[in-house]
ZALUMTOR-355853 format. One line per 3 residues: number of its first residue (from 1); their letters; for each residue x, y, z of C-alpha. Coordinates in pm, 1 decimal. Layout:
BEGIN
NUM> A> X/Y/Z | ...
END
This chain:
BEGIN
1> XXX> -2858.0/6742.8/871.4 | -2629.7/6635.5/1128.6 | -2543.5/6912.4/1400.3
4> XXX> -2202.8/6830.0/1581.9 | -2139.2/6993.4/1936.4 | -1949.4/7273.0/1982.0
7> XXX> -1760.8/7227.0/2307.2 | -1727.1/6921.8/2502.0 | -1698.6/6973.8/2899.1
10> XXX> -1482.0/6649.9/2925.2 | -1201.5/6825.2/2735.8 | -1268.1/7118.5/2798.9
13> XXX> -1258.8/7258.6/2403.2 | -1522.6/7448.6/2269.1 | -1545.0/7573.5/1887.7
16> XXX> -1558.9/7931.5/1802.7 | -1753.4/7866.5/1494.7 | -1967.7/7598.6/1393.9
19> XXX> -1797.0/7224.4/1397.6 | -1753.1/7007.2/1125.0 | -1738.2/6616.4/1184.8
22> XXX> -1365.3/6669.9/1216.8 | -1422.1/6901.4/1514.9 | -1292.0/7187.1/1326.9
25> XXX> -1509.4/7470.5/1304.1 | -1606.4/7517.0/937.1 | -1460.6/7861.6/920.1
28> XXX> -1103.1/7788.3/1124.0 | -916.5/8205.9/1172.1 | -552.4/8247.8/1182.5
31> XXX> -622.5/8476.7/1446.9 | -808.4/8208.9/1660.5 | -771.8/8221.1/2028.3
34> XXX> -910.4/7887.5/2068.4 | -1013.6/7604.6/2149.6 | -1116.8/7336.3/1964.3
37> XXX> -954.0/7021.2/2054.8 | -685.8/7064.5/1760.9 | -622.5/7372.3/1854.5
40> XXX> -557.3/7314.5/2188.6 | -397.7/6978.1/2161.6 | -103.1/7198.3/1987.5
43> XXX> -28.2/7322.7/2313.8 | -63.8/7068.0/2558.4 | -49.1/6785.4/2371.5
46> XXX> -77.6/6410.7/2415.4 | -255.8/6509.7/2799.8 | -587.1/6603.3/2581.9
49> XXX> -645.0/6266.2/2527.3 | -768.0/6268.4/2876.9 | -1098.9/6449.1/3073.6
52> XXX> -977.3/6711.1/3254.6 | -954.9/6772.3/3632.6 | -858.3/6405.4/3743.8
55> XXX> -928.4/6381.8/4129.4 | -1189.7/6603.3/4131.2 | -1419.6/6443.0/3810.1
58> XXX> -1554.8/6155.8/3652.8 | -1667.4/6095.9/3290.9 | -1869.4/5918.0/3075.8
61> XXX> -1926.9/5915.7/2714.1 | -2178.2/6119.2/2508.3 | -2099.8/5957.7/2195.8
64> XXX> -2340.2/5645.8/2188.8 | -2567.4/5812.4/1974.4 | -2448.7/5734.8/1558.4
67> XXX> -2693.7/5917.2/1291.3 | -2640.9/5881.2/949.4 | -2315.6/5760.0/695.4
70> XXX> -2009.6/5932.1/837.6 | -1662.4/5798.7/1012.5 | -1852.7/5893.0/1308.8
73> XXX> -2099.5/5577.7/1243.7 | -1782.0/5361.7/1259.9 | -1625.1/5245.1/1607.4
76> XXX> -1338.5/5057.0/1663.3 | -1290.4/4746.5/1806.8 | -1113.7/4583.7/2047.5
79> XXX> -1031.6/4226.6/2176.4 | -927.0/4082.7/2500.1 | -649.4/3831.5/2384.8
82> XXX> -366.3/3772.3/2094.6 | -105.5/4059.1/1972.6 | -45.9/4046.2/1576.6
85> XXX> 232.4/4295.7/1399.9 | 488.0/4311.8/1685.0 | 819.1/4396.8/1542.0
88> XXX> 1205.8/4403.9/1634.7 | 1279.7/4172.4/1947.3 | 963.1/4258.1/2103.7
91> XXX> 765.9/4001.3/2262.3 | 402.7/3896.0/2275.6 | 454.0/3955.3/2664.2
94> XXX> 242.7/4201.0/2875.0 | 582.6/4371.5/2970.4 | 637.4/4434.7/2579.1
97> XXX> 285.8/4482.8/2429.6 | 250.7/4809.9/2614.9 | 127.9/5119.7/2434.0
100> XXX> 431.1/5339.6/2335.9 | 606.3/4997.8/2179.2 | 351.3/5061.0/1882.9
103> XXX> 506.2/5098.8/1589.0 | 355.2/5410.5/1353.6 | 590.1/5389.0/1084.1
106> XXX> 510.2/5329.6/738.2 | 589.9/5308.4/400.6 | 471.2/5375.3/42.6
109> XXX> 560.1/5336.1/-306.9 | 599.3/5135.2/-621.0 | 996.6/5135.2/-613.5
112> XXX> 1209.3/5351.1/-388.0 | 988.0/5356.3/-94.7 | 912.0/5650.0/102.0
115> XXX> 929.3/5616.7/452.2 | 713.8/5837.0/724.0 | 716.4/5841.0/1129.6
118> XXX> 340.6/5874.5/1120.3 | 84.8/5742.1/887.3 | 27.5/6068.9/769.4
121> XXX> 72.2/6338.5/476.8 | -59.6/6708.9/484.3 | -243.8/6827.7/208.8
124> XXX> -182.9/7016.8/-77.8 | -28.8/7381.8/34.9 | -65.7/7568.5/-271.2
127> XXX> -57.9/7967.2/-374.9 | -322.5/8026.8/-64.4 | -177.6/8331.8/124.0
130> XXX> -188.0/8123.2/419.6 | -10.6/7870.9/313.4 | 295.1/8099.4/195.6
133> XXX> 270.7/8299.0/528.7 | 277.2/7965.2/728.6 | 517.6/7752.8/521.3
136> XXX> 828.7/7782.1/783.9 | 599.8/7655.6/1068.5 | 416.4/7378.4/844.1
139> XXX> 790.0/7279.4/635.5 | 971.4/7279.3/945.5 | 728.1/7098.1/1148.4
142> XXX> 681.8/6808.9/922.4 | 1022.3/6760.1/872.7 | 1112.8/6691.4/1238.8
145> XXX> 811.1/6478.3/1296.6 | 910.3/6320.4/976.5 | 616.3/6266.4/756.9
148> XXX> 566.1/6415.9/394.5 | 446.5/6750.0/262.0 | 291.3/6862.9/-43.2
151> XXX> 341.7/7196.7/-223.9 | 9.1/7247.2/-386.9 | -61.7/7395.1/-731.9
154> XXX> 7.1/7736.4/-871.9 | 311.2/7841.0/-666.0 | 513.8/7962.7/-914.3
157> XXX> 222.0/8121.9/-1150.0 | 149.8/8359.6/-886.8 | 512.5/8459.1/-756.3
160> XXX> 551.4/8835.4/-836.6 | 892.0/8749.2/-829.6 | 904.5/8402.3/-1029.9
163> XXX> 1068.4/8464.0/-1371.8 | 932.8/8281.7/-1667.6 | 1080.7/8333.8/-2030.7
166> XXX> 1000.8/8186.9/-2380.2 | 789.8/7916.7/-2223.4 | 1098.9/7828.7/-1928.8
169> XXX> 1138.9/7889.6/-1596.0 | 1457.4/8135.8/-1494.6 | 1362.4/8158.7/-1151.0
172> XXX> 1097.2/8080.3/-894.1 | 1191.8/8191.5/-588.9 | 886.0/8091.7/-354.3
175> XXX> 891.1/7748.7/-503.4 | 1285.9/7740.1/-379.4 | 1249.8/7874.9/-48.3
178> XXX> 969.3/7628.1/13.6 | 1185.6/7311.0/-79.9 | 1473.0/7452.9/54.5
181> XXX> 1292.9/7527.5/427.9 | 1178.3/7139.2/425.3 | 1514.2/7011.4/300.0
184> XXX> 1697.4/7175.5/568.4 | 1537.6/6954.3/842.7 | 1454.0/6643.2/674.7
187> XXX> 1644.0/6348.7/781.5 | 1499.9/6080.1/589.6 | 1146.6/6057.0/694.2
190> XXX> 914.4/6188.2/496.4 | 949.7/6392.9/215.3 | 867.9/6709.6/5.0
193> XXX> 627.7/6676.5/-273.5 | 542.4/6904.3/-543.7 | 236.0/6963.4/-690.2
196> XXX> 137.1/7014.9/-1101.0 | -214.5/7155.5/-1255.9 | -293.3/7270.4/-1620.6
199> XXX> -53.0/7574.1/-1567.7 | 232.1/7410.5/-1396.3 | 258.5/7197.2/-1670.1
202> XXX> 218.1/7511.2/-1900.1 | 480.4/7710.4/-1697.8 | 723.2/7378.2/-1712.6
205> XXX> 768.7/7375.4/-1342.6 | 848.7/6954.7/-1314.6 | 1124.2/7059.3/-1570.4
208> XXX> 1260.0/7341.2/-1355.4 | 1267.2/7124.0/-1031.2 | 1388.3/6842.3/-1172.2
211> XXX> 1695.8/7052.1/-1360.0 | 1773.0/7219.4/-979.4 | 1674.0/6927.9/-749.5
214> XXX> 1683.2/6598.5/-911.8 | 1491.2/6335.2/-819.0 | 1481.5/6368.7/-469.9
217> XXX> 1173.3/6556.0/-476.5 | 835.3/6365.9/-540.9 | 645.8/6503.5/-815.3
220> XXX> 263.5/6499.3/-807.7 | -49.5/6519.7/-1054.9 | -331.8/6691.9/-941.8
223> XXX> -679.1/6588.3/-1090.1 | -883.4/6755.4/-833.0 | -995.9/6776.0/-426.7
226> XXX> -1256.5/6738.7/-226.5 | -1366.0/7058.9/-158.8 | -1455.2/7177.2/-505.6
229> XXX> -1485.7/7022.2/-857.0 | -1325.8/7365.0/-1020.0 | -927.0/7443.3/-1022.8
232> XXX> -780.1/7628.0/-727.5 | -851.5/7991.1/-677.5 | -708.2/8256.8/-492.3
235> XXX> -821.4/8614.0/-430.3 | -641.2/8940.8/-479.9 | -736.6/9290.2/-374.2
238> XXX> -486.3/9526.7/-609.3 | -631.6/9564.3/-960.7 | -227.1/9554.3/-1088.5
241> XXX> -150.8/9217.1/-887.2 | -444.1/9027.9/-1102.8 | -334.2/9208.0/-1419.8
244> XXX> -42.4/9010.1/-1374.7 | -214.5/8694.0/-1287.3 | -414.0/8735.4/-1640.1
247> XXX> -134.9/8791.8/-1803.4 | 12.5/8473.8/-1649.0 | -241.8/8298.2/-1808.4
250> XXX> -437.8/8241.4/-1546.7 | -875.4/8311.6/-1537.1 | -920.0/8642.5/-1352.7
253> XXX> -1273.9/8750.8/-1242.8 | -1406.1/9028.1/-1275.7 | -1172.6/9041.4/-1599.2
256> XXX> -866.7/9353.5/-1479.6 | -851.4/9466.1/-1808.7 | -1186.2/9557.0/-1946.8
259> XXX> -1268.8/9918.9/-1880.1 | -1602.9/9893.0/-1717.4 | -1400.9/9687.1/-1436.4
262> XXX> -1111.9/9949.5/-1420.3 | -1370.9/10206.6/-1343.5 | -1573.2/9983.8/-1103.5
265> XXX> -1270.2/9928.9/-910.0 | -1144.7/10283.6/-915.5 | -1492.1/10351.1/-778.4
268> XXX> -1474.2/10114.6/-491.1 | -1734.9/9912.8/-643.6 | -1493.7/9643.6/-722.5
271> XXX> -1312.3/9529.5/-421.0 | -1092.8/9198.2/-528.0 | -1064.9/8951.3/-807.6
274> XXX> -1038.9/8595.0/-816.0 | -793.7/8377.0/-949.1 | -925.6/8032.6/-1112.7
277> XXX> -721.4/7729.8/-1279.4 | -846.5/7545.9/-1548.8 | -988.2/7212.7/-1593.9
280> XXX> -726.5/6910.8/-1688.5 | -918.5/6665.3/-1997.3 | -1114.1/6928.4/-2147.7
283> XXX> -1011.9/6777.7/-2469.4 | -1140.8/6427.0/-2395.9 | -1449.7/6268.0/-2426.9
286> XXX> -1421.5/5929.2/-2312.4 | -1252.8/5710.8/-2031.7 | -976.1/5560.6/-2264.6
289> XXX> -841.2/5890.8/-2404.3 | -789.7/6001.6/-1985.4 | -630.4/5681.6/-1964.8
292> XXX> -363.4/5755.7/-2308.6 | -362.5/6109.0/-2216.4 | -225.8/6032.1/-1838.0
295> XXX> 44.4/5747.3/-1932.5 | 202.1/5963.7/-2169.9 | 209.7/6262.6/-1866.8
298> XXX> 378.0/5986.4/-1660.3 | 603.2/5865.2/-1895.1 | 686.6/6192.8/-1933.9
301> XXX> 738.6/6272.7/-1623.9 | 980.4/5946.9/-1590.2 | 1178.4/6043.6/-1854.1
304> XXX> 1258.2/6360.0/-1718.6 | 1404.4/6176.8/-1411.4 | 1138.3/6180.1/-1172.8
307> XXX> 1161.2/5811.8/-978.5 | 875.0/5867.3/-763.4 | 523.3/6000.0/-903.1
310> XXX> 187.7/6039.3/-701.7 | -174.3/6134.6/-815.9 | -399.9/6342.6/-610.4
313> XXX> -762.1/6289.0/-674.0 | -1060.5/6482.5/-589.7 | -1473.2/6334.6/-531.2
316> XXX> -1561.9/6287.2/-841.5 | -1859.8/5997.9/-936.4 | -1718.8/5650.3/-900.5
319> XXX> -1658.8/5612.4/-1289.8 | -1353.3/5918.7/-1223.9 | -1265.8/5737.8/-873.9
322> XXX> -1247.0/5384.4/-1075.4 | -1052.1/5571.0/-1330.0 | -756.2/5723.7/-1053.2
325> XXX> -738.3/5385.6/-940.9 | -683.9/5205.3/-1216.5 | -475.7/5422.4/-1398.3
328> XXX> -242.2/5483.7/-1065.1 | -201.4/5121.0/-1102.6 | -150.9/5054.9/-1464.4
331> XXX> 122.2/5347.4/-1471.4 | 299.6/5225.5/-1127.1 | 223.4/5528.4/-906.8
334> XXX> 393.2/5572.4/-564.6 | 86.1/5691.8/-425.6 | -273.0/5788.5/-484.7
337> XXX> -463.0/6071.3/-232.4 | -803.2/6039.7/-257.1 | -1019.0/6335.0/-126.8
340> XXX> -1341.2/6363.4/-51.2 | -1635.7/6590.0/-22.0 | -1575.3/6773.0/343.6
343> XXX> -1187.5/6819.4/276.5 | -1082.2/7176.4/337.5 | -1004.1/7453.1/144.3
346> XXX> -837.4/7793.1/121.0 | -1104.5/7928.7/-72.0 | -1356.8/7786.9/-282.8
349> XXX> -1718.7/7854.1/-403.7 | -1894.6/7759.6/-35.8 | -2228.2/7643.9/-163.5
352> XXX> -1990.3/7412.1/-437.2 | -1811.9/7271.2/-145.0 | -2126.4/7190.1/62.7
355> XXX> -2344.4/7025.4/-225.3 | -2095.7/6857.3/-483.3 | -1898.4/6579.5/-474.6
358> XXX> -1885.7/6216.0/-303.3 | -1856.7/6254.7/66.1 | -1546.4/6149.3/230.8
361> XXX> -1649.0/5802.6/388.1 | -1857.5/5684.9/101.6 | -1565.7/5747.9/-131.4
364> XXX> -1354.2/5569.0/46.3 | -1563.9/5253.8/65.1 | -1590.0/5256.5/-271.7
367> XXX> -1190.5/5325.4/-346.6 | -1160.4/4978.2/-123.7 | -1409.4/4822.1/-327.7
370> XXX> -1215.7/4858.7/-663.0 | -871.2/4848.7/-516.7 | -982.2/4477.4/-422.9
373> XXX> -1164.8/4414.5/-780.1 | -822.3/4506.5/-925.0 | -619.3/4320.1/-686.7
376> XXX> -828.6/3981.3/-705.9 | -739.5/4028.2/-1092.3 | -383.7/3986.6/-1047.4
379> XXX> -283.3/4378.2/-991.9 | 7.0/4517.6/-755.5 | -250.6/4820.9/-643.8
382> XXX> -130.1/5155.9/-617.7 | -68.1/5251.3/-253.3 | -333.6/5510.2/-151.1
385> XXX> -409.3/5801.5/93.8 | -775.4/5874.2/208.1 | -874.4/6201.3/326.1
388> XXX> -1102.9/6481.8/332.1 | -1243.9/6599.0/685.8 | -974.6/6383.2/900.8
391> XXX> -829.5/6573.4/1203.6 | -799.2/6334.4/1510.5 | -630.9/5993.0/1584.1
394> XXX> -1014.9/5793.2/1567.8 | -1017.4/5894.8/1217.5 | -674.6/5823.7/1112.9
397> XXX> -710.8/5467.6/1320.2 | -1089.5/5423.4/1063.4 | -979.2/5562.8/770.8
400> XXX> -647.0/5303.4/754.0 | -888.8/5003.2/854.4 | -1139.1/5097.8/587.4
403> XXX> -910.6/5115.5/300.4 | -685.9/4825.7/427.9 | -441.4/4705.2/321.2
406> XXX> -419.5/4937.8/-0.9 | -428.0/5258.4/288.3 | -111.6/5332.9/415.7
409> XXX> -146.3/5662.2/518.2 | -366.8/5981.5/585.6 | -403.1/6310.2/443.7
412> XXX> -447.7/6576.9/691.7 | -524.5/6975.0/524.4 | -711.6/7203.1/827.9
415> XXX> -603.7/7023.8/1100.8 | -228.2/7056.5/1070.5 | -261.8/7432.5/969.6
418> XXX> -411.4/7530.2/1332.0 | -63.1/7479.1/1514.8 | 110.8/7678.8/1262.4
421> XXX> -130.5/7969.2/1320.2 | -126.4/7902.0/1670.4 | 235.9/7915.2/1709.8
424> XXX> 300.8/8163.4/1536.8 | 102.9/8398.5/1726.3 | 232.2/8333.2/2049.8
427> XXX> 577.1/8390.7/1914.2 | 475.7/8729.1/1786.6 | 277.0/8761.8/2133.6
430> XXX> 562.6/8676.5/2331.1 | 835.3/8872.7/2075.2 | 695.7/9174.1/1946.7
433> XXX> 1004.3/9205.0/1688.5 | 891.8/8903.5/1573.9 | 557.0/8971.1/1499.3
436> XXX> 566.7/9042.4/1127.0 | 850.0/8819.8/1028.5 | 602.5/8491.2/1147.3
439> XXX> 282.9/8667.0/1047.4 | 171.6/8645.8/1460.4 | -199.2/8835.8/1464.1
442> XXX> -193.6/8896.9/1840.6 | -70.5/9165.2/2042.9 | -70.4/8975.3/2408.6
445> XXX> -135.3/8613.5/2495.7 | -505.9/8516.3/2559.9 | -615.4/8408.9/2845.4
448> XXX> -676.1/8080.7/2687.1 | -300.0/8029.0/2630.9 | -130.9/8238.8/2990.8
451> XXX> -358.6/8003.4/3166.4 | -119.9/7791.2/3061.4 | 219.1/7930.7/3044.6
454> XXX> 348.0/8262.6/2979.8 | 693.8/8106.1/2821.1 | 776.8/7875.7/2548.2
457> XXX> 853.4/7632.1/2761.3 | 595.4/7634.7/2954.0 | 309.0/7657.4/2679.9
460> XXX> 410.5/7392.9/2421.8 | 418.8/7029.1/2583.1 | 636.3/6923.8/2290.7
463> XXX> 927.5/7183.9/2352.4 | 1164.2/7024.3/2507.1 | 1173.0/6731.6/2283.7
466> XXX> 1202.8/6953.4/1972.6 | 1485.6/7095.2/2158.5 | 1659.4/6732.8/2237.1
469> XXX> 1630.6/6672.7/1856.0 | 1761.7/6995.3/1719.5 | 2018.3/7102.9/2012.9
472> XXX> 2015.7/7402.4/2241.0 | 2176.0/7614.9/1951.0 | 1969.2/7571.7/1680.7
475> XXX> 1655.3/7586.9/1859.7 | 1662.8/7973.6/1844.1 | 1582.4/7909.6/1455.1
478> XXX> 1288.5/7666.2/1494.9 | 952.8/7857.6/1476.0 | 696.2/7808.1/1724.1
481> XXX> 432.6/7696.9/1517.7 | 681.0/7441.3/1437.0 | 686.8/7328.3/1804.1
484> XXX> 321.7/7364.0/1789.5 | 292.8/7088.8/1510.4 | 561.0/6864.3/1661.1
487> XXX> 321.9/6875.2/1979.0 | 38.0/6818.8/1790.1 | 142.3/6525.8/1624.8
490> XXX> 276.7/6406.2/1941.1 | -107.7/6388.0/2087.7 | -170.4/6243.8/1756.1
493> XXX> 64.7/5982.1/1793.0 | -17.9/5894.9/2176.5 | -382.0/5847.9/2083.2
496> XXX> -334.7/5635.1/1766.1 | -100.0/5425.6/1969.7 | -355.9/5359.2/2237.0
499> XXX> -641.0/5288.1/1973.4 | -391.5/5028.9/1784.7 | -286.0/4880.6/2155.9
502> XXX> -667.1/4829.6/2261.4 | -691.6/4628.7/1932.9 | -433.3/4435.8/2005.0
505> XXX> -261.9/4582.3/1655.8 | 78.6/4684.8/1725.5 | 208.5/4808.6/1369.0
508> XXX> 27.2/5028.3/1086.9 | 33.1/4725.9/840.1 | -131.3/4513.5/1076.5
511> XXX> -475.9/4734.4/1118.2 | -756.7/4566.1/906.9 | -1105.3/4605.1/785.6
514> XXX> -1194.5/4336.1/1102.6 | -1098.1/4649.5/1345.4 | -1393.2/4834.4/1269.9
517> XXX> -1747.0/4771.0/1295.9 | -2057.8/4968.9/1159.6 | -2300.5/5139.4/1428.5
520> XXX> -2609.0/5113.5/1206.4 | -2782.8/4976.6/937.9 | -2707.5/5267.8/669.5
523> XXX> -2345.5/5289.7/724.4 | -2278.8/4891.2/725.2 | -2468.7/4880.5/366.1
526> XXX> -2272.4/5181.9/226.9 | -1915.6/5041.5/342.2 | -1959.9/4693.5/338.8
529> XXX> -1818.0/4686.5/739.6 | -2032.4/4458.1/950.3 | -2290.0/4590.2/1219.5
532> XXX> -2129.3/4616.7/1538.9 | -2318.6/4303.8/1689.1 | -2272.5/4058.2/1378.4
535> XXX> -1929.2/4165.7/1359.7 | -1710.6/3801.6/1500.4 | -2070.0/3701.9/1577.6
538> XXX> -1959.7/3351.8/1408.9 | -1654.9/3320.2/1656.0 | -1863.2/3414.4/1964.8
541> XXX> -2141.1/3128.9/1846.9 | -1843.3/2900.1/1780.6 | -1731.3/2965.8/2149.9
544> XXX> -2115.3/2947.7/2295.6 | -2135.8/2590.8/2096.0 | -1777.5/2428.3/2188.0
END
């Protein structure tokens, strides 16, 4: 097994747990007080990208070592002549193909496009505590860097205060305050999606938001996620709470009303519960009755007024992936997320997470592979999403050339959760009366973060620019974990820029599967991307021979 580092001295990050690939620590706290690189790229931004200490350092890289079938076994290329996907009035000049003139825009979708500032799109947000305690931050964030987000499953089912009568919904209040908190700040870019399971469809929930909202928000069907081949699950410490959640129709365990569990829990013996969704197709037995089954949940979704549908897919064998595909196509789809096995999670079974599924990179080799069987066939392929373990720009720059040009964007769960946790404890560091209202965990500022600053603007690289787009007034209602994100994505940005410069790629829609080659034998076999040697090897023999 593959052991990643926890801190790199270049940096100057260090993991308080132990790292993933993505350089997240497996376990990532809403109380952290740092620093991974995500974590504190949310502060200082788009100056992580470089070692730390110029004048007094030099660097060199430790990465030259590339073990095993991972994005990490991919490098990217670049070339010393041309410019391809400039846009506008810009120039293939040296004065024009500069960096920050890179465009990151892009666009998805069968009909009415969607359009996003960045090639990327959080993951699912669902009925995780955290994600309901850090919606403001994550909403508000994403809709002044202007990509989409996704409300995950279950977020009415378990609203105490959601109303649901004769088989209809009367009110959902969560489910409002989360669209309505995007909404507020979106200005075109991006967009807010909604996710269904087995019980949203049950509870009717694509009928409520259509009858309130109309078809402005994306609607999206869930078949699964990387990080567990089970529905979503929450947990829930009061005995009364998952009553409630049975009663909802939802699978509670241990079961709240048998007596035996009662008395365990009275005891102290029983501590919490679980909440479980079901599985979707339990009723069908063979590839074409998925296929019916789903063009009839589209069609139905289409004739409730929904213009733009998505399908979010999780790593199942390559007969399910070939499935989502083709299906997504067939029935039009706006957009297809694929996740695989190392996506994140707000809770699922651990030892499910780290031994089922397909893992990330060789599920998306294969999601290339039959995107391109179905396009040299004569098919308009859906537009896809990979993710699943994806934090920093080198694996948003990989994961678009792998899947091009069916890839037009990433999916991005953990990573873009750590500002919002981040921020939000500062504010609640640095206001007290704050505290509870943003769900802060600290009482005083770390010394990882007054080394820093001890003010707003002095902490968050991306303040003042949050403050140019919003205005002096209404900055006093932007949430620092907002800020946070906004700086985040601005390192994000900065780095993908400078990838896409070096290879001479200077729009989204111009990256290709030429841009990255394989750094061994294993990983050039599983994705079909040449070895980093042969890769142009007949161009550089054409130039030795002319």
């Amino acid at each position: 097994m593959i052991s990643w580092p926890k801190s790199n001295d270049v940096l100057g990050t260090v993991n308080r747990g132990n790292p993933a690939e993505s350089g997240l620590c497996t376990l990532c706290r809403v109380d952290c007080q740092g620093k991974c690189e995500t974590w504190l790229s949310s502060l200082i931004g788009r100056k992580i990208l470089y070692p730390r200490d110029f004048g007094s350092v030099t660097a060199g890289s430790g990465n030259t070592v590339h073990l095993g079938v991972s994005y990490n076994s991919l490098r990217i290329l670049g070339y010393n002549y041309g410019a391809s996907g400039l846009k506008g009035n810009l120039t293939d000049s040296a004065d024009d193909c500069i960096f920050p003139n890179v465009d990151l825009s892009t666009e998805f979708g069968n009909g009415e496009k969607i359009k996003a500032r960045l090639p990327i799109i959080t993951g699912a947000l669902g009925s995780t505590f955290v994600a309901a305690k850090y919606w403001d931050s994550l909403a508000i964030g994403a809709a002044l860097v202007g990509i989409p987000i996704v409300i995950g499953e279950n977020v009415v089912g378990v609203d105490k205060n959601s109303v649901i009568e004769n088989g209809k919904i009367k009110a959902a209040p969560e489910l409002d305050r989360r669209i309505e908190v995007y909404r507020k700040y979106h200005d075109g870019y991006g967009a807010i999606f909604v996710q269904l399971n087995v019980e949203d469809t049950r509870n009717k929930v694509a009928e409520y938001v259509i009858e309130k909202y109309g078809d402005g928000v994306v609607i999206e069907l869930k078949w699964g996620q990387g990080a567990k081949c089970i529905g979503g699950e929450i947990q829930v410490k009061d005995i009364e709470y998952a009553t409630f959640l049975k009663r909802r129709g939802y699978v509670v365990d241990p079961d709240p009303e048998k007596p035996e569990v009662v008395e365990a829990y009275k005891s102290g013996t029983v501590k919490s519960f679980a909440r479980h969704s079901r599985l979707g197709y339990t009723d069908l037995s063979s590839p074409e009755e998925v296929r019916e089954k789903f063009l009839e949940s589209v069609e139905h979704l289409r004739k409730l007024g929904f213009k733009r549908i998505t399908l979010k897919t999780g790593a199942y064998s390559v007969d399910g992936l070939a499935m989502a595909i083709k299906y997504a196509t067939e029935a039009g789809l706006d957009l297809l997320t694929i996740d695989g096995s190392g996506g994140g999670t707000g809770m699922s079974p651990w030892n499910m997470m780290e031994n089922w599924g397909i893992p990330s990179i060789l599920l998306h080799s294969k999601a290339y592979e039959y995107a391109d069987i179905l396009r040299k066939k004569g098919y308009k392929v859906v537009d896809m999403a990979f993710g699943g373990g994806l934090a920093r720009e080198d694996h948003i720059f990989k994961a678009l050339a792998l899947g091009s040009p069916f890839v037009k964007a990433v999916c991005m769960g953990r990573a873009l959760m750590i500002p919002a946790f981040l921020g939000s404890n500062i504010e609640g560091a640095l206001h007290p009366e704050r505290k509870e209202k943003v769900n802060g965990n600290w009482d005083a500022l770390p010394p990882t973060v007054s080394q820093i600053g001890l003010k707003a603007e002095e902490i968050f690289a991306g303040y003042q620019e949050v403050k140019e787009k919003v205005g002096q007034e209404e900055m006093k209602n932007i949430p620092y974990g907002a800020i946070a994100f906004w700086t985040l994505a601005d390192k994000l940005s900065a780095g993908l820029q400078q990838l896409m410069a070096g290879a001479r790629k200077f729009s989204v829609g111009a990256i290709s599967r030429g841009d990255i080659a394989s750094c061994n034998r294993e990983t050039e076999r599983e994705t079909r991307i040449p070895f980093i040697t042969e890769a142009r090897e007949e161009l550089a023999l054409k130039i030795l021979d002319s």
